[in-house]
TORPA-540763 format. One line per field, with one value per residue (C-alpha): residue number from 0; x, y, z. Coordinates in Angstrom, 2 decimals. Example, Ala and Ser with C-alpha at 12.3 -4.5 7.8 and 13.67 -1.06 7.14 Angstrom:
<rs>
seq = [0_1] .
X = [12.30_13.67] .
Y = [-4.50_-1.06] .
Z = [7.80_7.14] .
</rs>
This chain:
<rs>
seq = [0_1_2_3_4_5_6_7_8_9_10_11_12_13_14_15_16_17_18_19_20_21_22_23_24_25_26_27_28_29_30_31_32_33_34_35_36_37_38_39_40_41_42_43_44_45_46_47_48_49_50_51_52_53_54_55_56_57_58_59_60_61_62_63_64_65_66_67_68_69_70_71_72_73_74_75_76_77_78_79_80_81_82_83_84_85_86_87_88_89_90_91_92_93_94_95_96_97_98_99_100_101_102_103_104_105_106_107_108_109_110_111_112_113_114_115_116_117_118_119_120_121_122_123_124_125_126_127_128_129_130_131_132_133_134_135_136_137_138_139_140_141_142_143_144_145_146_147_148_149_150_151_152_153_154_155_156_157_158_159_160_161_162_163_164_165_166_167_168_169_170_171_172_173_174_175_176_177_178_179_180_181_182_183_184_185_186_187_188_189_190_191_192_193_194_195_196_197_198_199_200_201_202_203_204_205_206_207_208_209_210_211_212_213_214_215_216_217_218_219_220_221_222_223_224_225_226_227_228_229_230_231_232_233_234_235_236_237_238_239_240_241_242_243_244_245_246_247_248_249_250_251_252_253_254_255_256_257_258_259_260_261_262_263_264_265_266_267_268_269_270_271_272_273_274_275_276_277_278_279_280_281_282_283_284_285_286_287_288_289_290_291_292_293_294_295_296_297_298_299_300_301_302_303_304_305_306_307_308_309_310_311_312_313_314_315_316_317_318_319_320_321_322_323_324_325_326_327_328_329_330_331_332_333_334_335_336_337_338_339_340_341_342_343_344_345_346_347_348_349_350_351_352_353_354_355_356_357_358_359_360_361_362_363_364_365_366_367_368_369_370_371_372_373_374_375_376_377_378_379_380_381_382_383_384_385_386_387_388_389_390_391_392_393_394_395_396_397_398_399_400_401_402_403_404_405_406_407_408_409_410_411_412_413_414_415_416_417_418_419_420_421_422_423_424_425_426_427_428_429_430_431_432_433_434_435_436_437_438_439_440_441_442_443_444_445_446_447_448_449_450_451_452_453_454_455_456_457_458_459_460_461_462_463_464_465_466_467_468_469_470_471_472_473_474_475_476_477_478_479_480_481_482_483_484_485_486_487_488_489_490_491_492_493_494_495_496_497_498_499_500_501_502_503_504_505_506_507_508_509_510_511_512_513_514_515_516_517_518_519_520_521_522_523_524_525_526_527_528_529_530_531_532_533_534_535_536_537_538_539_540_541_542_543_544_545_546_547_548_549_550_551_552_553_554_555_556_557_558_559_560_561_562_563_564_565_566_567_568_569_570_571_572_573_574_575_576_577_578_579_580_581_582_583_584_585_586_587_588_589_590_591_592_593_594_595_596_597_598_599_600_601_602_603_604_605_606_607_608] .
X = [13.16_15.50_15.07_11.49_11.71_14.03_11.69_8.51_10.64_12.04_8.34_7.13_9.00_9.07_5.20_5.67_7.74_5.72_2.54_4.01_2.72_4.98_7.01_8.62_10.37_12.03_15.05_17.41_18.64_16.16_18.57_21.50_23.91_23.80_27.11_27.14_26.87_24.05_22.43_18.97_17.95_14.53_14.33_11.49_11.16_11.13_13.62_10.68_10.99_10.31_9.81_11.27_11.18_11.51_9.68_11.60_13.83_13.93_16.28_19.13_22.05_22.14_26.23_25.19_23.15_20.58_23.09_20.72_21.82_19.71_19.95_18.72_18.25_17.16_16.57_15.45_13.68_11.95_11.22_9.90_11.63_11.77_13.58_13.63_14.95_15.35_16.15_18.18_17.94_20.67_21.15_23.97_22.11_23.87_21.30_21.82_20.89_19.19_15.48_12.73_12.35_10.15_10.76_7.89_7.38_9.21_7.21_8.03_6.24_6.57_5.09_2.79_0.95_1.71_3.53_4.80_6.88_6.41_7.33_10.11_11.17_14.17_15.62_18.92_21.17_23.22_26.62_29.56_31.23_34.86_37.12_35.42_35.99_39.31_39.78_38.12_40.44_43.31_43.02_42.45_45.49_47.84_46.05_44.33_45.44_42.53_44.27_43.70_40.36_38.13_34.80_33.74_34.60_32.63_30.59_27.46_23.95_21.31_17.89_14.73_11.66_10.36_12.20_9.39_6.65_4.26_4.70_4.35_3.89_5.98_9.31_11.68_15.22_17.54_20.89_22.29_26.02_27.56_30.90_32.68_34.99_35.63_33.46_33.71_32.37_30.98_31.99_31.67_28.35_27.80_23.75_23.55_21.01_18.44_17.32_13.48_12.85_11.00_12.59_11.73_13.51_12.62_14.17_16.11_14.40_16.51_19.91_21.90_21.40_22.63_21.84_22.49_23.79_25.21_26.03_27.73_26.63_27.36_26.42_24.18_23.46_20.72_22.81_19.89_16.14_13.85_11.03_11.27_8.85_9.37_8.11_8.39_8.26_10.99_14.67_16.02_19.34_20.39_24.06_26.53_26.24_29.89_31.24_34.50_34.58_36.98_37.84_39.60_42.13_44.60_48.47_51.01_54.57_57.35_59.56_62.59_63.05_60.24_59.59_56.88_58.46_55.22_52.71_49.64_48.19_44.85_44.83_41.80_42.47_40.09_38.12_36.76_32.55_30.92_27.26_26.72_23.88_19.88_17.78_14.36_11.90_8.74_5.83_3.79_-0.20_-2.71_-3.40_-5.70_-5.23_-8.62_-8.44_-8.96_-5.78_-3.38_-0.70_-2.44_-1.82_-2.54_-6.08_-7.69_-11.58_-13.24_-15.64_-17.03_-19.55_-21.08_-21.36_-24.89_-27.77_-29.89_-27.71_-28.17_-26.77_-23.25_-22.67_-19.76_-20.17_-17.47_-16.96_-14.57_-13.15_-11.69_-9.28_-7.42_-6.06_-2.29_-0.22_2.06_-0.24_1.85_0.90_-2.72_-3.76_-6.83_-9.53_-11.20_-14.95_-17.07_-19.18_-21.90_-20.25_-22.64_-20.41_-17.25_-14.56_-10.91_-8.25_-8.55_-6.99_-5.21_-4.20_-2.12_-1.78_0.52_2.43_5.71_6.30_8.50_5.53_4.72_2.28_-0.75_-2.96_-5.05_-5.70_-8.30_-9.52_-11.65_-13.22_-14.55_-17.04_-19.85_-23.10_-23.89_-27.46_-30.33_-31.39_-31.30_-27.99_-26.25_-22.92_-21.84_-19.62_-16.11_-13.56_-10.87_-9.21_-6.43_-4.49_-6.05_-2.95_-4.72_-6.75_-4.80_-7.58_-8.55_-11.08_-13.30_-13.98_-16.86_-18.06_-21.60_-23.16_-25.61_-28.48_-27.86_-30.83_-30.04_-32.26_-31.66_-30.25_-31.14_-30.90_-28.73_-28.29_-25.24_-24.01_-20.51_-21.17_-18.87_-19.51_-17.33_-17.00_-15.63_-12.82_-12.14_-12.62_-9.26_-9.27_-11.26_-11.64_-13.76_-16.17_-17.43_-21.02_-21.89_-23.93_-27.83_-29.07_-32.03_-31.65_-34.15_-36.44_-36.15_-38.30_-38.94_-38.32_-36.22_-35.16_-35.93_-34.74_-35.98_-33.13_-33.67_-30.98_-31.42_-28.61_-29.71_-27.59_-24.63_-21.42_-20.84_-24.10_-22.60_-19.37_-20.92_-22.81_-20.10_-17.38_-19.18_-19.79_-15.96_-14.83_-17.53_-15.89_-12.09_-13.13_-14.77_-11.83_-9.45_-11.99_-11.63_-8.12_-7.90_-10.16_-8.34_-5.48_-6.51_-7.89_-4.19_-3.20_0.58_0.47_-0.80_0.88_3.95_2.44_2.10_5.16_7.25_4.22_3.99_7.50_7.42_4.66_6.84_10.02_8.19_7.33_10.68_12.13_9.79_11.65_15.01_13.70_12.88_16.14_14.35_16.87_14.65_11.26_13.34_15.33_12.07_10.54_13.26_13.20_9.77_9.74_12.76_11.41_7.83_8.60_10.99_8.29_5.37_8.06_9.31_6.05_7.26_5.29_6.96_7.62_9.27_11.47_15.25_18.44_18.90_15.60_15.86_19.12_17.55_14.61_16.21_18.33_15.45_13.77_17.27_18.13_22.35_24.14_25.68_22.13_21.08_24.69_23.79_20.14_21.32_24.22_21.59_19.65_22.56_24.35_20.50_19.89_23.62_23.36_20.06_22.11_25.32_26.47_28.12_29.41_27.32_24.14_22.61_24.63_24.27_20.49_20.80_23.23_21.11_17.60_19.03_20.66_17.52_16.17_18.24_18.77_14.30_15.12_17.57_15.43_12.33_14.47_16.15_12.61_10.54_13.30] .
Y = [53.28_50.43_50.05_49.79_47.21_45.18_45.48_44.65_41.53_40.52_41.12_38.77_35.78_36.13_35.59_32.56_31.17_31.18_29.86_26.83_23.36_22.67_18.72_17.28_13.84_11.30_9.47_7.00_3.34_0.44_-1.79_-1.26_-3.56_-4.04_-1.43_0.28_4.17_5.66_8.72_9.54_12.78_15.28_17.78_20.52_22.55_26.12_27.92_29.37_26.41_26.11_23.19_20.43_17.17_13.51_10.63_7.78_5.75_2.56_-0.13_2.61_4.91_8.34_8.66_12.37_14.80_16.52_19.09_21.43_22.79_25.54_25.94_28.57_28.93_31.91_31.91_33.89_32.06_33.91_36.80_34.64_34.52_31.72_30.74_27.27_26.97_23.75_22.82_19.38_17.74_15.12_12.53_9.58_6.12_3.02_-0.27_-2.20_-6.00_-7.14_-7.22_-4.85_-1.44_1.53_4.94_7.12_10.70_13.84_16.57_20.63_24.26_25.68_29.18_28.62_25.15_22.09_19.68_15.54_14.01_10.25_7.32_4.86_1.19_-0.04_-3.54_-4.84_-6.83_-9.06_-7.89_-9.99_-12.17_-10.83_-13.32_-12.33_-8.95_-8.92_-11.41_-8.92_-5.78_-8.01_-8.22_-4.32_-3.92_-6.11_-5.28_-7.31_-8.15_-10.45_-13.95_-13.51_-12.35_-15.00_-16.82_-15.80_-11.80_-11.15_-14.16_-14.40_-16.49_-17.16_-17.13_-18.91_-17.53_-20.47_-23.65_-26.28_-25.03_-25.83_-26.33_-22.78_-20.88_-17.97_-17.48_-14.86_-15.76_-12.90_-12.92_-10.91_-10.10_-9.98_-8.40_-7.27_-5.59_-2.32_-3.23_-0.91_-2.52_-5.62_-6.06_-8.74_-10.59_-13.59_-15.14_-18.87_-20.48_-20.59_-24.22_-24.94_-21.59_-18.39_-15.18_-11.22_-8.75_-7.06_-3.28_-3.26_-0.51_-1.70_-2.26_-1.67_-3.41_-5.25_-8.59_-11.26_-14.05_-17.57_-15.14_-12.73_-9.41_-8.16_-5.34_-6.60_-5.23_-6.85_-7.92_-9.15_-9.54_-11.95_-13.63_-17.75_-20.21_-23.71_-24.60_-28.73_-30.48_-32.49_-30.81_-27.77_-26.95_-23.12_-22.96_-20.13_-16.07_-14.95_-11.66_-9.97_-8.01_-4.92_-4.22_-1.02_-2.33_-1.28_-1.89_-1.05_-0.17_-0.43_2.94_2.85_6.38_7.40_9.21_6.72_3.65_2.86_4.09_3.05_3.06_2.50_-0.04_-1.65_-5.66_-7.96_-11.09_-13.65_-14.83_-17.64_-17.49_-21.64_-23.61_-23.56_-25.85_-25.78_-28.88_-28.71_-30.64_-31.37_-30.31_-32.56_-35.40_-35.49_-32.05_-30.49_-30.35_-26.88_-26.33_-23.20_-23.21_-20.23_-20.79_-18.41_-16.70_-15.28_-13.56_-12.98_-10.59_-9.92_-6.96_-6.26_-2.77_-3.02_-6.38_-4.25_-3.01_-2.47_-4.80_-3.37_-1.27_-2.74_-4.11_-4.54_-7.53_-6.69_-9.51_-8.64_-10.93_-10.05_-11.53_-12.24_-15.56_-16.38_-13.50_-13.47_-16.78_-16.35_-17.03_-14.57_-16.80_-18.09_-17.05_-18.78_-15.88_-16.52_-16.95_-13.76_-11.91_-10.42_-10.52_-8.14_-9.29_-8.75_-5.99_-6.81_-4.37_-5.99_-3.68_-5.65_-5.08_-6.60_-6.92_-9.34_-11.43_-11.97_-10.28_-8.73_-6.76_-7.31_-8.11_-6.45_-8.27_-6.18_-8.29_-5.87_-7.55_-6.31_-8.41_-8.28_-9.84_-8.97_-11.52_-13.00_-14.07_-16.01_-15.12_-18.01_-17.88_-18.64_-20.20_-19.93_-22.74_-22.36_-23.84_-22.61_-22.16_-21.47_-24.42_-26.65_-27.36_-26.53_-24.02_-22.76_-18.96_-18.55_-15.11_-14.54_-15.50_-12.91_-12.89_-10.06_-8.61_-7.22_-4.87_-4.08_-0.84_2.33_1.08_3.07_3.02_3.04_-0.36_0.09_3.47_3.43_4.00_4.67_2.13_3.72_1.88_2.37_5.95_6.09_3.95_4.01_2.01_1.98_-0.59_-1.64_-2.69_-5.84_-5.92_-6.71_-10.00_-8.45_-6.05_-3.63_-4.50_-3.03_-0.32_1.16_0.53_-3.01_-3.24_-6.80_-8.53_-12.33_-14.83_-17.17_-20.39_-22.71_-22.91_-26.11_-29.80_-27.36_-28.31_-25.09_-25.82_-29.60_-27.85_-25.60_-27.76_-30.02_-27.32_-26.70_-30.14_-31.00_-27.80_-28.70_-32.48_-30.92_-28.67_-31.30_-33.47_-30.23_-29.15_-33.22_-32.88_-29.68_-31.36_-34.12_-31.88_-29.63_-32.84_-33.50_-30.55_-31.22_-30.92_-27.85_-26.55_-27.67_-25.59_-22.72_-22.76_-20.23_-17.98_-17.32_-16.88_-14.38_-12.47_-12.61_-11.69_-8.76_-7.60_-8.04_-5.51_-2.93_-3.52_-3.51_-0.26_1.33_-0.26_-1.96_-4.80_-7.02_-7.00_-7.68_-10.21_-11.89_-12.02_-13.39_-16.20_-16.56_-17.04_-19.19_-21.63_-21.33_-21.97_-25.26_-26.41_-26.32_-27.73_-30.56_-31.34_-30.96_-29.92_-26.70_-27.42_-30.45_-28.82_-28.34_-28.46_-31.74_-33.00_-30.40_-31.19_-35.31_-33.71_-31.50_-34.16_-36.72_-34.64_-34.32_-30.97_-30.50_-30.67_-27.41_-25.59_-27.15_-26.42_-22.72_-22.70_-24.16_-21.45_-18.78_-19.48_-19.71_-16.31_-14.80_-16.04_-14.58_-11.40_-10.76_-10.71_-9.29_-5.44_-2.98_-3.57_-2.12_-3.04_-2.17_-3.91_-7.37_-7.01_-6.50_-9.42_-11.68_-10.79_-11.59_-14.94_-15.95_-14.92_-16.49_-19.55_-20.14_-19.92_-22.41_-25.01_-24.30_-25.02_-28.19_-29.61_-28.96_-30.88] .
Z = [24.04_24.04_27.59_27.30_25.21_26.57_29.80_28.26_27.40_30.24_31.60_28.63_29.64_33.36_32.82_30.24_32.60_35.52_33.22_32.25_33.17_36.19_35.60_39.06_37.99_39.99_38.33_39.41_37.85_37.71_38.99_41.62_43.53_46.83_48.73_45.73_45.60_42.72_42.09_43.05_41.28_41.43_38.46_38.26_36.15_37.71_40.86_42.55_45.27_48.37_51.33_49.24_51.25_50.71_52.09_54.29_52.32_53.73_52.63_51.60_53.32_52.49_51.71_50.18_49.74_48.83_46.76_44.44_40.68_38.98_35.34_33.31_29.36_26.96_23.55_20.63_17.42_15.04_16.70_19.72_22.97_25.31_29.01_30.62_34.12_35.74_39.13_40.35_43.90_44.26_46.47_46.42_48.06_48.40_49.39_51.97_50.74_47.48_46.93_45.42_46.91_46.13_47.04_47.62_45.80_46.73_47.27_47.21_47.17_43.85_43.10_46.22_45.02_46.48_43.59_43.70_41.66_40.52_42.47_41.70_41.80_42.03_41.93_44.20_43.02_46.12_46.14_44.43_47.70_48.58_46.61_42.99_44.32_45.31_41.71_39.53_41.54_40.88_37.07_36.88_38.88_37.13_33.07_30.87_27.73_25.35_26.82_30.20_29.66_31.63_30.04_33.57_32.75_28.97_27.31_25.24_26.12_23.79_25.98_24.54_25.89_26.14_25.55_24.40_21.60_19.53_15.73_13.79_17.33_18.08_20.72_21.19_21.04_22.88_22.37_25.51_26.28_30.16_30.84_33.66_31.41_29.78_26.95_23.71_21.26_19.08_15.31_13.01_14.16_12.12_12.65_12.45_9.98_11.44_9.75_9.99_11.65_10.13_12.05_12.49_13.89_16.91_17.85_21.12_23.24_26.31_25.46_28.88_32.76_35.48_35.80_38.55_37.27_38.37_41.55_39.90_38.66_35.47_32.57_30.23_26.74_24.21_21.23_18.94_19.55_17.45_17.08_15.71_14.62_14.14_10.84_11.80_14.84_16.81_18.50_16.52_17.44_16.79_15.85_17.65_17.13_16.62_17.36_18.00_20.69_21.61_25.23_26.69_28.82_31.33_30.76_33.62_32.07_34.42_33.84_35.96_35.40_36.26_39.69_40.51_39.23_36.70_35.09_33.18_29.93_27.66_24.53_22.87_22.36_20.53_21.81_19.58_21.51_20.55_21.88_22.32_20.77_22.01_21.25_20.99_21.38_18.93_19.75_16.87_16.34_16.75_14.51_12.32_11.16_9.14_5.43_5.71_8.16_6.47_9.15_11.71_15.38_17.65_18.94_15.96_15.73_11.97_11.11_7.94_6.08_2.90_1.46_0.42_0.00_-2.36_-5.70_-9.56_-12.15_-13.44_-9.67_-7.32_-4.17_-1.64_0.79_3.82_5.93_8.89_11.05_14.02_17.10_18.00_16.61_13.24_11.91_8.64_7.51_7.23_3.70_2.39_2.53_-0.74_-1.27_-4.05_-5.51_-7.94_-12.02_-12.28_-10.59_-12.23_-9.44_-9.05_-7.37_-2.96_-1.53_1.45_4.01_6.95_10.43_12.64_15.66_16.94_20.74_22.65_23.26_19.26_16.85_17.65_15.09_11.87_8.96_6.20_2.86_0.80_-2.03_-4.93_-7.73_-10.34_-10.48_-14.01_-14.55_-12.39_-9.92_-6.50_-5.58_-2.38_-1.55_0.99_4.27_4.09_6.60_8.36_10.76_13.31_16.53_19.28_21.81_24.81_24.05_22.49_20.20_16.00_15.92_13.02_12.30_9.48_8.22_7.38_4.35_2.55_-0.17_-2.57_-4.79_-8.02_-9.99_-13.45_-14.30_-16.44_-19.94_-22.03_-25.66_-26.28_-24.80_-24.86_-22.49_-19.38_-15.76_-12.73_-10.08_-6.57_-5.14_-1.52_-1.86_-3.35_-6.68_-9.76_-13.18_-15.62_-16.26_-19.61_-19.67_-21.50_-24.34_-23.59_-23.83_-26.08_-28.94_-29.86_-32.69_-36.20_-37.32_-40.88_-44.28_-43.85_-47.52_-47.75_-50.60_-52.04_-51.89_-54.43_-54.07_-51.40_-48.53_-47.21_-48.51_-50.13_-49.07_-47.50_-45.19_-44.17_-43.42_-41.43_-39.09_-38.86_-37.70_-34.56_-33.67_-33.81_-32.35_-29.33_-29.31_-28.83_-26.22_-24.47_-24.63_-23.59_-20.44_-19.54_-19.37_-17.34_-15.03_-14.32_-14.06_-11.67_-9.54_-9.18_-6.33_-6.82_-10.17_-10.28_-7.03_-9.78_-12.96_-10.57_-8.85_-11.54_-12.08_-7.75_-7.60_-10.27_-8.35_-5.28_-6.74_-8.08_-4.26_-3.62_-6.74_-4.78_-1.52_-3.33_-5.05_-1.53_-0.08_2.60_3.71_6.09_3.91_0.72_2.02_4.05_1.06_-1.12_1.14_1.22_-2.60_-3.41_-0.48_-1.67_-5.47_-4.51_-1.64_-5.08_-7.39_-5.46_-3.91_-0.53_2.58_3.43_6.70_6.72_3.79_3.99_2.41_2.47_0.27_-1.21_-3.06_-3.65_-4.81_-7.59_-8.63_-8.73_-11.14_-13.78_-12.96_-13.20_-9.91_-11.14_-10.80_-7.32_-6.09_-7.19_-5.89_-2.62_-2.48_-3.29_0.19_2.09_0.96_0.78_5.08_5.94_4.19_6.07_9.26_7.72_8.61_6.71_3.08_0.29_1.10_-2.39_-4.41_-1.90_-2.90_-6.61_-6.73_-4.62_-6.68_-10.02_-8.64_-7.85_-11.33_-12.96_-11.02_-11.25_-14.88_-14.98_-12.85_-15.23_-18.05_-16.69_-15.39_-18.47_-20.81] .
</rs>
């Protein structure tokens, strides 16, 4: 019985085996150096193989090969059995002179059926000349120890994409290390400030090649990836990266009594990199810019839609504004739409889908605009705007949505007029939405109980008082309205009223990111707020804001030069323990969010005396 069933198993995954999709890769580095031997290897999946053959390889020696390797694996998982077997094909090339090469696909026979694998390309590197050869063999030979350790042998470049930009448009900045040396590992990276610069993170997909460079090949790794954009025009210099690194190196000891005389040993030594400055040269946008101008660059498209034209009074109606395109997508501001005073209005939700590449953002973003006509009628909801830097154009361009006519019928009276009703949300959300009372109440009926009222009202004192209350409570509120107009004409001064109450809304975004302990969007928009709040404050363009005017402009307005030395403190420990590594990461966050509590506090307190 046993035997039968260890047979009908054996059976079981003989037949799996052979019914599974059949995968022939080709493998082999991207990029090689010219003389020197690498591995070109052909797995498949399967050892049922037969007539495996190779196309021509031109531009490459054979040294060896091809050797084969068969692998096999069983397993049992819950009851269910299942066997992989893989076969190898190995060859060892070596090129013959740099360029770009492509090898064509392998085929081979497997169970019968004709199968290829995929092609490959493979890039040459020219060969370093004999005397940094024979240099390089000569400092193995001999051990290194971290002074004699060549810039030439392990240094650090900062590469600019591109090294002249336009205001607000987006570069990547790579900071990539070379060595020809045993390289273990980098500690103790230190970012520079990046002055006049917004900055996000990329992830490193590709951290390890060969690279040709200044004639000499060398590993590369990808140290840090970013994207920057100038927020101001003119040179910006980026300072250095620093790192330690720690090399493996090779140490002959001289042993007299030992048979061979020497022998050699392994010890990991430290190097102090510096990465240099770039600089970057910002040419401004056009002048004049339009009034209506947020900052977007880029190549942006807007759609909008309405939910429905034809609704009852007191039923929702959503607005969806849709922009996408690639650019500074981050700085878009949701655009402003004037609906009628009929109309109650809830605050936008926004949903942002973006995408980070090398090459910038890419994606979209959704505005969904939720109000409740409350009065029957025909209403116009007009188009709103959008304006941005055209980069392929060089040009300001104007996106508008559509405007739409909206036709409200009354609703089902009801008599109770504080009833509720339901208003859908998204599909997700819902609140509940008082109706308001009706214009026109319903008229009496029955036995009114009316009763004569003998004493006149009119030319009391209490009627004189009455008439004149109104009048002077009508006179104040003129005078108050008058006031709040004239404020409100006066943008900086109520970009300066608003200031604490946006930086409290921000600051609240970030306690969710500190909650969720998500470093970069916490500290992104920590940054955001603190620079936001003192650009509204100070009444200072936020891109031509720094340190500097900063400082003047907090002192200009009597604040202590204890609180500016702490606000000014607060963005420089906030930008290097973005970058920092290791440490308690938690506590860095709690300590830099109620810094910047309490230093907003202190400024409000100083500026309002």
């Amino acid at each position: 019985m046993k035997r039968l069933i260890f047979c009908t198993i054996v059976i079981f995954v003989t037949i799996s085996a052979k019914a599974q999709k059949i995968e022939f890769k080709a493998s082999a580095p991207q990029t090689v150096v010219a003389g020197q031997p690498f591995q070109l290897q052909y797995s498949i999946n399967d050892n049922n193989i037969s007539k495996f053959s190779i196309a021509q390889i031109d531009g490459f020696d054979i040294l060896n090969g091809p050797t084969s390797f068969v692998s096999s694996n069983y397993s049992f998982i819950n009851g269910k059995s299942t066997q992989s077997v893989s076969t190898t094909y190995t060859y060892v090339l070596s090129a013959k002179k740099e360029g770009n090469y492509s090898i064509a696909p392998a085929s081979a026979m497997v169970n019968g059926k004709q199968h290829k694998s995929n092609a490959l390309n493979i890039k040459v590197l020219p060969a370093d000349s004999k005397q940094q050869a024979t240099q390089q063999n000569s400092k193995r030979n001999s051990g290194q120890s971290a002074h004699n350790i060549g810039a030439e042998d392990l240094f650090i470049r900062p590469i600019l994409s591109k090294a002249t930009v336009r205001e607000q448009e987006m570069v990547l900045l790579t900071y990539k290390i070379y060595y020809k040396v045993d390289l273990v590992n980098i500690v103790d990276i230190k970012m520079p400030d990046f002055e006049g610069l917004m900055t996000h993170d990329i992830e490193v997909k590709k951290p390890q090649d060969i690279e040709n460079y200044n004639g000499q090949n060398y590993y590369t790794s990808i140290l840090k990836q970013m994207l920057v954009s100038p927020q101001r025009a003119g040179k910006i210099t980026i300072g250095n990266m620093t790192g330690t690194a720690i090399v493996r190196t090779r140490q002959v000891v001289r042993d007299p009594n030992s048979f061979f005389g020497a022998y050699s040993t392994y010890q990991d030594v430290k190097k102090q990199l510096s990465s240099g400055v770039a600089t970057l040269n910002v040419t401004p946008l056009p002048q004049p810019k339009p009034d209506d101008f947020g900052g977007a660059v880029g190549n942006l498209s807007m759609t909008s839609s309405i939910s429905s034209e034809n609704v009852e009074a007191n039923s929702s109606i959503v607005l969806k504004i849709n922009i996408k395109g690639t650019g500074n997508l981050k700085l878009i501001k949701t655009p402003k739409i004037d609906f009628p005073t009929d109309f109650e209005q809830y605050d936008p939700k926004v949903d942002n889908k973006f995408n980070v590449s090398t090459s910038g953002f890419s994606g979209s973003k959704t505005i969904e605009y939720v109000v409740i006509p409350r009065h029957s009628g025909r209403y116009d909801i007009p188009s709103t705007k959008l304006v941005y830097f055209d980069l392929s154009t060089n040009k300001y361009k104007t996106l508008s949505t559509e405007s739409y006519t909206v036709n409200v019928s009354k609703g089902k009276a009801t008599a109770d007029s504080s009833a509720t009703t339901t208003i859908a949300y998204n599909n997700k959300e819902q609140e509940q939405v008082k109706h308001i009372a009706s214009d026109i109440q319903y008229i009496k009926t029955g036995n009114l109980h009316i009763k004569p009222y003998l004493n006149a009202f009119v030319g009391t004192a209490i009627f004189w008082i009455c008439l004149l209350i109104p009048l002077i409570i009508a006179i104040m509120l003129g005078i108050i309205f008058n006031k709040k107009a004239k404020e409100n004409a006066n943008i900086a001064l109520v970009k300066n009223k608003k200031a604490n109450k946006i930086a409290k809304k921000r600051l609240k975004v970030a306690e969710k990111y500190l909650r969720t302990d998500d470093k970069e969007m916490f500290y992104d928009e920590m940054l955001s707020a603190i620079w936001l709040y003192l650009s509204d404050k100070l009444n200072i363009p936020l891109s031509q804001l720094n340190k500097d005017n900063t400082r003047d402009g907090l002192l200009a307005k009597s604040v202590a030069q204890e609180i500016v030395d702490e606000a000014l403190a607060l963005l420089t420990d906030c930008e290097f323990e973005r970058y920092a590594y290791g440490g308690d990461i938690r506590t860095a966050m709690d300590n830099i969010y109620n810094r910047a509590v309490e230093t907003i506090g202190k400024i409000e307190n100083s500026i309002r005396k």
